[in-house]
C-alpha positions in Angstrom: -4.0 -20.0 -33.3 -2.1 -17.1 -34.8 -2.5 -13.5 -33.4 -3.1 -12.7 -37.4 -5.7 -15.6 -37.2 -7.4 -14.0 -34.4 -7.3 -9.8 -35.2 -9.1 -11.4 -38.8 -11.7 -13.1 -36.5 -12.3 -10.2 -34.3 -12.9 -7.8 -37.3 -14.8 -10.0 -38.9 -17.3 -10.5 -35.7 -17.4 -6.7 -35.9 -18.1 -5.8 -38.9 -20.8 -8.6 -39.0 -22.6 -7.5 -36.3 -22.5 -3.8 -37.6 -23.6 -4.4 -40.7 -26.8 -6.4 -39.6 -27.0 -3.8 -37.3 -28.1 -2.0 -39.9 -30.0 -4.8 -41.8 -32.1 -4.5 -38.6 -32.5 -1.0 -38.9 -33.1 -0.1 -42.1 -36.2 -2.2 -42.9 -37.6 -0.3 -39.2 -37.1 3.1 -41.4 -39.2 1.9 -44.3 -41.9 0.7 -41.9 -42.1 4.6 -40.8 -41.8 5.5 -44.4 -44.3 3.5 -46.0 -47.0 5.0 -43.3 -45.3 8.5 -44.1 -47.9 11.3 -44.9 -45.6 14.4 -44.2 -43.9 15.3 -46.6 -41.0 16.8 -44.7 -40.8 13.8 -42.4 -40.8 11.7 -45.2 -37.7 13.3 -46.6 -36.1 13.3 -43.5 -36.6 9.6 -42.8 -35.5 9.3 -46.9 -32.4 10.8 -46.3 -31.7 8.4 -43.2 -32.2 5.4 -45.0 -29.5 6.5 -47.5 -27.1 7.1 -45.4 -27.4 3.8 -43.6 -27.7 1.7 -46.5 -24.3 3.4 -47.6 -23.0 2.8 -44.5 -24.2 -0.8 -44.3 -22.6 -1.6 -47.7 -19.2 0.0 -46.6 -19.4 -2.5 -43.5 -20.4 -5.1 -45.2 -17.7 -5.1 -48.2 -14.9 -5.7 -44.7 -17.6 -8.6 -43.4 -17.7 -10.5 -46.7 -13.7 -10.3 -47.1 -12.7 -10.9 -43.7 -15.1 -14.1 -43.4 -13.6 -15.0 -47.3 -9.7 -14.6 -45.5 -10.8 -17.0 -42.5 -12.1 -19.6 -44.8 -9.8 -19.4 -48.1 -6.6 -18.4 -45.9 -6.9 -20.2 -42.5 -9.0 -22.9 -43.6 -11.6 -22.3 -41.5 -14.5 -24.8 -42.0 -12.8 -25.9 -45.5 -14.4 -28.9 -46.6 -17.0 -28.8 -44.1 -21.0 -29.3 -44.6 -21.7 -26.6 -42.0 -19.7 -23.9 -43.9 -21.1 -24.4 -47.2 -24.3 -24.1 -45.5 -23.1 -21.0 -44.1 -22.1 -19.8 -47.0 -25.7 -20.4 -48.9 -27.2 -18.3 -46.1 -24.5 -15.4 -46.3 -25.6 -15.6 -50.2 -29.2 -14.7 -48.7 -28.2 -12.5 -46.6 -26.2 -10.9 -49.5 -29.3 -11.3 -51.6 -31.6 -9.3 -48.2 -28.8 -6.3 -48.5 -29.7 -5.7 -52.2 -33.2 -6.2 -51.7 -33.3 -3.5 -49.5 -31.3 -1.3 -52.0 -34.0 -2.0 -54.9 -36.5 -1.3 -52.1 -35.1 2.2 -51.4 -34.7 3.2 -55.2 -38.6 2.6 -55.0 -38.7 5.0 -52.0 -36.6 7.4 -53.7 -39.1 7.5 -56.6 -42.0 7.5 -55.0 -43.3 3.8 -56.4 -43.7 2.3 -52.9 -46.1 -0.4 -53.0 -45.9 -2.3 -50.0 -47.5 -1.7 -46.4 -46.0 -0.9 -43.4 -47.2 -4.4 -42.0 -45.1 -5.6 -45.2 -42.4 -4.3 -44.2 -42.7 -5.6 -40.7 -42.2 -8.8 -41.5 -40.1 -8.2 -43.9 -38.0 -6.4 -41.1 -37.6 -10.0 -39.2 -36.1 -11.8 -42.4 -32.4 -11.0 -41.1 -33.2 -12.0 -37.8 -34.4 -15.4 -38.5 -30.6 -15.7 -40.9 -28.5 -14.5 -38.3 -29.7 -17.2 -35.7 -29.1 -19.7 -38.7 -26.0 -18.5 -39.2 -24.9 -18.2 -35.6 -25.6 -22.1 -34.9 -24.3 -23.2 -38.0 -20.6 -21.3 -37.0 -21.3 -22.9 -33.0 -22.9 -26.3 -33.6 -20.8 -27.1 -36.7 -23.3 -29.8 -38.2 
C-alpha cells in the first residue's frame, strides 16, 4: 500500500462519514419542520436545512470522487461482486441526497405534504444503506 493509496482512503472515510452526517441530520430538520406552526421558527429551521444540504452536497461531490479514484485508480474491488453491489447502493444513496433536495424545494414553497411521522421514517432510510454499505466494503461477498 502506497502512502497516496492510503491519504485517498482516509479522505474518502471522511468525507463519507460527513456527508451522511448530514443525510442523518437533515431529514431530523424536516421532521421539526413539517410539525412547524411558528412562522419565525419555521424560517429559522428553513434556513438550516439550506445550509446543510449545501454543505452536504459540497462533501459529498469529494466522497463520490475519492471512492471513484480508489476503485478506477487503485483497483480497489475491480471486478468484484461486492463492489458493484456497493456501487448500486451508493446510486441510492445518491438517489436519498436528491430526494431530500426535491423535498426541501417543497419546504421552500410551502407545498409540504408529508407528516412528521413520514419523515421519521423516512429519516432511518440512510441508516439502514450505510450498514449495507459498511458490510459490503468489510465482508467483501
Amino acid at each position: 500500500m502506497t502512502n497516496a493509496y492510503l491519504w485517498v482512503k482516509t479522505f474518502h472515510i471522511v468525507f463519507i462519514t460527513s456527508w451522511f452526517a448530514g443525510l442523518f441530520y437533515l431529514p431530523r430538520i424536516f421532521v421539526n419542520l413539517a410539525d412547524e406552526t411558528n412562522a419565525n421558527a419555521y424560517v429559522r429551521l428553513l434556513g438550516m436545512s439550506d445550509r446543510l444540504f449545501r454543505f452536504m452536497t459540497i462533501l459529498a461531490v469529494p466522497a463520490v470522487f475519492l471512492g471513484l479514484t480508489l476503485w478506477l485508480y487503485f483497483g480497489v474491488g475491480a471486478g468484484d461482486v461486492w463492489m458493484h453491489a456497493k456501487l448500486f447502493f451508493i446510486l441510492l444513496v445518491i438517489g436519498y441526497h436528491h430526494a431530500c433536495w426535491g423535498l426541501l424545494k417543497k419546504f421552500r414553497a410551502g407545498v409540504n405534504t408529508k407528516s412528521g411521522v413520514w419523515y421519521r421514517w423516512f429519516n432511518e432510510v440512510p441508516v439502514i444503506l450505510l450498514v449495507v454499505i459498511v458490510a459490503l466494503v468489510i465482508f467483501k461477498p
